[in-house]
C-alpha positions in Angstrom: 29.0 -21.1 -35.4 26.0 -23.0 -36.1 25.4 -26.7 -36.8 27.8 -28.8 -34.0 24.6 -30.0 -31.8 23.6 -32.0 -35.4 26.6 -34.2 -35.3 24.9 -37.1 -33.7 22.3 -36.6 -36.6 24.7 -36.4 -39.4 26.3 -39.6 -38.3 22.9 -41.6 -37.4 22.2 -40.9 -41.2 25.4 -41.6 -42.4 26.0 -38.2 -44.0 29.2 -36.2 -43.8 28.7 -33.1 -41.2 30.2 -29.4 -42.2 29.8 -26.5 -39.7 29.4 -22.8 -40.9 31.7 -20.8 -38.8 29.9 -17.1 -38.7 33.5 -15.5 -37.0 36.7 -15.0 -39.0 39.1 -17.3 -39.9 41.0 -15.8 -36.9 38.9 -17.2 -34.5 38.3 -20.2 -35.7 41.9 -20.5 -35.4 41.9 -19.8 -31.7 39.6 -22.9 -31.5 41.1 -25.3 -33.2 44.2 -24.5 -31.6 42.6 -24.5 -28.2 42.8 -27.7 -27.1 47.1 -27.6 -27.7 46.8 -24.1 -26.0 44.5 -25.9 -23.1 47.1 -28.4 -22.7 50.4 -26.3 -22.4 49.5 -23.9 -20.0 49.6 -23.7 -16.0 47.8 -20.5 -15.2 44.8 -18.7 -16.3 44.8 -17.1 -19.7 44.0 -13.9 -18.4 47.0 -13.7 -16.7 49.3 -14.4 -19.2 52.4 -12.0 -19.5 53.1 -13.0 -23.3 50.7 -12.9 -26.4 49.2 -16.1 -27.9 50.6 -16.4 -31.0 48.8 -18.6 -33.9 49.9 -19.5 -37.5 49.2 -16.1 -39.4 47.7 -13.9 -37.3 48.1 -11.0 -34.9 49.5 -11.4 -31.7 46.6 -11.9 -29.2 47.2 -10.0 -25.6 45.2 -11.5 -23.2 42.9 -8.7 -22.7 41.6 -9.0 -26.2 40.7 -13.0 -25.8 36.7 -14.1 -25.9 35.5 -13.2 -22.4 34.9 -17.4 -22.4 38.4 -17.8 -22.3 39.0 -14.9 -19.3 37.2 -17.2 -17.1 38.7 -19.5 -14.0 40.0 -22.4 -16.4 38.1 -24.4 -13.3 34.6 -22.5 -14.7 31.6 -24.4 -16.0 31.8 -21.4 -18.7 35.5 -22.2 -19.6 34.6 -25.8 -20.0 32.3 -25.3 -22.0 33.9 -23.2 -24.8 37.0 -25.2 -24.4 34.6 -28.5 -25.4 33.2 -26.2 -28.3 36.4 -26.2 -29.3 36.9 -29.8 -29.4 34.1 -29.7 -30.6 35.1 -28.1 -34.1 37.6 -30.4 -34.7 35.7 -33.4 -35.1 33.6 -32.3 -38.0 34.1 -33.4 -41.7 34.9 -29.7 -43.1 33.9 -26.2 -41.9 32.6 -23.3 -44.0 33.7 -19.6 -43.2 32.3 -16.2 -43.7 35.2 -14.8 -44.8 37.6 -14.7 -47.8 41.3 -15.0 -48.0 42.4 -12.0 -49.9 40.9 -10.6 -46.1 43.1 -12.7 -44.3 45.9 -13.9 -46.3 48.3 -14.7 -43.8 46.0 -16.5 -41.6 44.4 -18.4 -45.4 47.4 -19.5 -46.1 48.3 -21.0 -42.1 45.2 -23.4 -42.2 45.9 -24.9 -45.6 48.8 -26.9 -44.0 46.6 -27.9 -40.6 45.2 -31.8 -40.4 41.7 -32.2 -41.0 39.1 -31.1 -41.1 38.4 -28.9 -44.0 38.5 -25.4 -43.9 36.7 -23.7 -47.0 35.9 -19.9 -47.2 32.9 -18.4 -48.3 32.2 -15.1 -47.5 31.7 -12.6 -47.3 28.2 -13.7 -46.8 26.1 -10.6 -45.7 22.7 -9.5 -45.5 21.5 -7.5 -48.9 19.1 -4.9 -48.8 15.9 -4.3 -50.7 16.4 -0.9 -52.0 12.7 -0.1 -52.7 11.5 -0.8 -49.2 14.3 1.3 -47.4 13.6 4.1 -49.2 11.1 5.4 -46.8 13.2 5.4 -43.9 13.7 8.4 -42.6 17.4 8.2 -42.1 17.7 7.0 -45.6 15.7 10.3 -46.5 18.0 12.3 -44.2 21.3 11.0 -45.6 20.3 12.0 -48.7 21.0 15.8 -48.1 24.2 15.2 -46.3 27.2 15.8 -48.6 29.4 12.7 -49.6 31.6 11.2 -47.0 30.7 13.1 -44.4 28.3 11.3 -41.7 29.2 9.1 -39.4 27.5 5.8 -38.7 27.7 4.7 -34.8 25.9 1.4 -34.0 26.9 -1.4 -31.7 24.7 -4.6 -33.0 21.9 -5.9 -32.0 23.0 -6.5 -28.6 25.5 -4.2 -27.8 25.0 -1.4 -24.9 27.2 1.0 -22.6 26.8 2.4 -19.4 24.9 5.5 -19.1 28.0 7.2 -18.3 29.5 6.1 -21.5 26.5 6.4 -23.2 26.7 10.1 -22.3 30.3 10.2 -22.9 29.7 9.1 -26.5 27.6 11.7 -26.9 29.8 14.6 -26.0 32.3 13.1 -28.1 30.3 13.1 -30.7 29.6 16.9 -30.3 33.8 17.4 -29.9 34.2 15.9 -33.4 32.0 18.5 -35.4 31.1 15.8 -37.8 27.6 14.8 -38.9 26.2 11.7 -38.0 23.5 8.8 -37.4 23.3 7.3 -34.3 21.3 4.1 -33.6 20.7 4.6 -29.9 19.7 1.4 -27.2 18.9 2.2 -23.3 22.0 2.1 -21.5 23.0 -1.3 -19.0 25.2 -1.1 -15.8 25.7 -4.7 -15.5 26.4 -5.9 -19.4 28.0 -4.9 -22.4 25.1 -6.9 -24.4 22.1 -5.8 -22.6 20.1 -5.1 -25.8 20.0 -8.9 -26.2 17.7 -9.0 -23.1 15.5 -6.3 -23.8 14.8 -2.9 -21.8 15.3 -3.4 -17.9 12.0 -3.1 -15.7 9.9 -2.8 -18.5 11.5 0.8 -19.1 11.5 2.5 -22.8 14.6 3.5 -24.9 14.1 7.3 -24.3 16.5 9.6 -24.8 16.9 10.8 -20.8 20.4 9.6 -20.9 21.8 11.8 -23.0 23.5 14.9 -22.1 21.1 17.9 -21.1 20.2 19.9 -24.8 22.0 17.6 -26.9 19.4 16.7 -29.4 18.6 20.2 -29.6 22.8 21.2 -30.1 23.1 18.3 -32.7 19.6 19.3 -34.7 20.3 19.2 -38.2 23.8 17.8 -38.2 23.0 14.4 -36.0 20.3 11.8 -36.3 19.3 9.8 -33.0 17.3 6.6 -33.6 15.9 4.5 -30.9 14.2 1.8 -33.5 15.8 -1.1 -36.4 18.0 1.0 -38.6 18.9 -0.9 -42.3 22.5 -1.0 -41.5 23.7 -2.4 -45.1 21.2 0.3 -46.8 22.9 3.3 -44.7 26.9 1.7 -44.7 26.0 1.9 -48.9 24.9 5.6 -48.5 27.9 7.6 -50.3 26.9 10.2 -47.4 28.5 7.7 -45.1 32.2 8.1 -44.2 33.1 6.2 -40.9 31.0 3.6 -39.2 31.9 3.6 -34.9 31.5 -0.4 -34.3 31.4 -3.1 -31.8 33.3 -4.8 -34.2 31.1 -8.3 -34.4 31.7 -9.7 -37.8 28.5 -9.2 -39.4 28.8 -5.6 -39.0 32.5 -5.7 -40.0 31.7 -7.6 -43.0 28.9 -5.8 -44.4 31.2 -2.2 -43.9 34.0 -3.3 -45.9 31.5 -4.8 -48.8 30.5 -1.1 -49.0 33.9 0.0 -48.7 33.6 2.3 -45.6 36.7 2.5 -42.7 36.0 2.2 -38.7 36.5 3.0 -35.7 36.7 0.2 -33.3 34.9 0.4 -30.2 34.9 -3.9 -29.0 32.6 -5.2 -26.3 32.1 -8.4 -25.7 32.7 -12.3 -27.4 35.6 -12.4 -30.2 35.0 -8.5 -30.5 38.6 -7.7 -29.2 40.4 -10.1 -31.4 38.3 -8.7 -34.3 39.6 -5.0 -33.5 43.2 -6.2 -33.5 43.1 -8.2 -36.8 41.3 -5.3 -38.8 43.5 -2.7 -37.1 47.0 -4.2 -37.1 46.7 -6.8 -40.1 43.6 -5.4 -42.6 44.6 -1.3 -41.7 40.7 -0.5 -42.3 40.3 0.6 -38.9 41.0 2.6 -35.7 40.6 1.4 -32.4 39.3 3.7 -29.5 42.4 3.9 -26.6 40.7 2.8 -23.7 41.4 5.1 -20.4 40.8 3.5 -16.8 38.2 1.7 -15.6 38.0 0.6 -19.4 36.3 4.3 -19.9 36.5 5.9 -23.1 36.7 10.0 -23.0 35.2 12.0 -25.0 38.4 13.4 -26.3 39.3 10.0 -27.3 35.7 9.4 -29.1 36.0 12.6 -31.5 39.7 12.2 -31.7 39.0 8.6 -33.1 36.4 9.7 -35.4 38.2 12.7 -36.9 41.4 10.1 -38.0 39.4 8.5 -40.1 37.1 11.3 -41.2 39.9 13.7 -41.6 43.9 14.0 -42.8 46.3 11.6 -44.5 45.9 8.9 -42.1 41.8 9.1 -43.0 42.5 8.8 -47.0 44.8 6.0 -46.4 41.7 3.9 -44.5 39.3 5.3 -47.2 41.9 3.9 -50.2 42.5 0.4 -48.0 38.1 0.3 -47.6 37.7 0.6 -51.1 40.4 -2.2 -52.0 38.9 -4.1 -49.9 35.2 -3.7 -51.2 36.2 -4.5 -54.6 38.4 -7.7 -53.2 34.9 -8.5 -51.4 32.7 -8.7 -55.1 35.5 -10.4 -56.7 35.7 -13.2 -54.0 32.1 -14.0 -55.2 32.3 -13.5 -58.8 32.2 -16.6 -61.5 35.6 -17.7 -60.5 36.2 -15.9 -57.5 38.0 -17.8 -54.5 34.8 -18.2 -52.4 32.7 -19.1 -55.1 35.7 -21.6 -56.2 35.6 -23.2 -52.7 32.3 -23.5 -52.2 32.4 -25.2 -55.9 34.5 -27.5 -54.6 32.5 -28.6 -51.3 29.5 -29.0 -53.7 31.2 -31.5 -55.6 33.0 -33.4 -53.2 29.5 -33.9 -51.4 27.7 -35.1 -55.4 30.6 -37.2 -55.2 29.3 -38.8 -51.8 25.9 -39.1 -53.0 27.0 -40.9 -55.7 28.5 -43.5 -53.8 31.7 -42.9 -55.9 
């Protein structure tokens, strides 16, 4: 979200305040239904036995609810994403990164809620300059791989597993027998968003994590980076088959506007609700099954990769992708229902100016 600390702001100068909502129309949801959901419950929402279920969307378990929402209801942390929440319904309209021929069900659930306005206008993702990327060396590398056939395994700008995981990961990877690019970050033991924070004592990204002779196993059919990768430049490479995600909405977004299935691999914040939706509602993407001590084998990892890389099962996610992407251009085309919104929203606020 961005804009709900410029309320006060908005209403000192006497001008109508809209929020842009950077999650799907899923989450936003979850918040303004919140409060109700606040309200009706005894216990904590971790413990919950039955799913929350909202107006169009999945069922959420409680395992897959915004680690803000896990927390003692008594918490400073809960209190404060439960005033967020309020916090969202006191605007004059809110703008979302999505469109609703990717959420349908959920579209058509907030055009009967009160006020305030909900208007989508995605999907809104970063574009990249063609000319520039070119000299990347993964750009350079992908270029020899044969269509479809890399896989694409990054977890955001913040994201980070264990070194055990980490490792893990990396066997899988191996197990699968399928190219790939990998865009590597130090491992963390205490957070699943350690990249956020930088490397720990000072320490560099090396590669000592991974298993013993893996770079040298995986030479010419994997790519390891430890810097910036251009993530929209490589999910638009027709080399690219699969991308392995943490699921934020950025990086969901900017893989089905090039049309390329996933594997689901959730962390922290929303991430969990995200995996569901796309999974169980959108069918572009496969979750990872998650063993004990939320640990994900190697088994698991290539077993993952090769449904959608591989089979029946992986055309069907590859047809659904490429719905999707052209569903994506059209929702921002002259006339498209993004563009239409937003067309709206820029003439209810001429009509404000106006005074009429």
């Amino acid at each position: 979200m961005v804009g709900a600390p410029a309320r006060d702001v908005a209403a000192e100068l006497g001008v109508p305040f809209y929020m842009f909502f950077t999650s799907p129309w899923m989450t936003l949801s979850l918040f303004l239904h919140l409060p109700e959901l606040d309200a009706a419950r005894a216990g904590e929402h971790r413990d919950a036995a039955e799913p929350i279920r909202l107006p169009g969307c999945v069922p959420i378990h409680a395992h897959e609810l915004p680690s803000s929402m896990l927390a003692d209801r008594s918490s400073d942390m809960y209190a404060g994403f439960l005033s967020m929440a309020k916090d969202v319904t006191r605007v004059d309209g809110i703008l979302v990164n999505t469109f609703r021929e990717l959420e349908p069900t959920v579209s058509d659930a907030m055009d009967g809620l009160a006020p305030p306005l909900v208007c989508p206008v995605g999907p809104l993702v970063w574009t990249r300059s063609v000319g520039v990327e070119r000299d990347q060396e993964c750009l350079r590398w992908l270029d020899q791989q044969p269509r479809g056939s890399v896989v694409y395994i990054s977890f955001g700008s913040g994201g980070t597993l264990t070194w055990q995981q980490t490792a893990e990961l990396a066997l899988g990877l191996e197990l699968s027998q399928c190219r790939f690019v990998w865009v590597f970050k130090r491992p963390r033991q205490d957070t699943a968003m350690g990249a956020f924070f930088g490397t720990q004592g000072g320490e560099d990204t090396g590669l000592y994590f991974l298993p013993e002779g893996f770079i040298e196993r995986t030479r010419g059919v994997g790519l390891v980076l430890q810097s910036w990768a251009p993530q929209t430049a490589i999910l638009g490479h027709p080399s690219v088959g699969c991308f392995v995600t943490h699921c934020g909405w950025n990086s969901i977004l900017e893989s089905i506007t090039n049309g390329v299935p996933m594997v689901a691999w959730p962390l922290y914040a929303e991430q969990n609700m995200n995996a569901a939706m796309m999974e169980v509602q959108v069918g572009v993407v496969t979750r990872v099954k998650v063993g004990a001590d939320r640990f994900i084998s190697k088994e698991e990892v290539a077993n993952a990769i090769q449904h959608v890389m591989e089979g029946e099962e992986a055309e069907r996610l590859r047809k659904r992708a490429s719905e999707l992407k052209e569903k994506s251009v059209l929702a921002l085309s002259k006339g498209g229902c993004s563009t239409h919104a937003l067309a709206q929203i820029v003439n209810v606020w001429k009509r404000i100016a106006s005074g009429k």
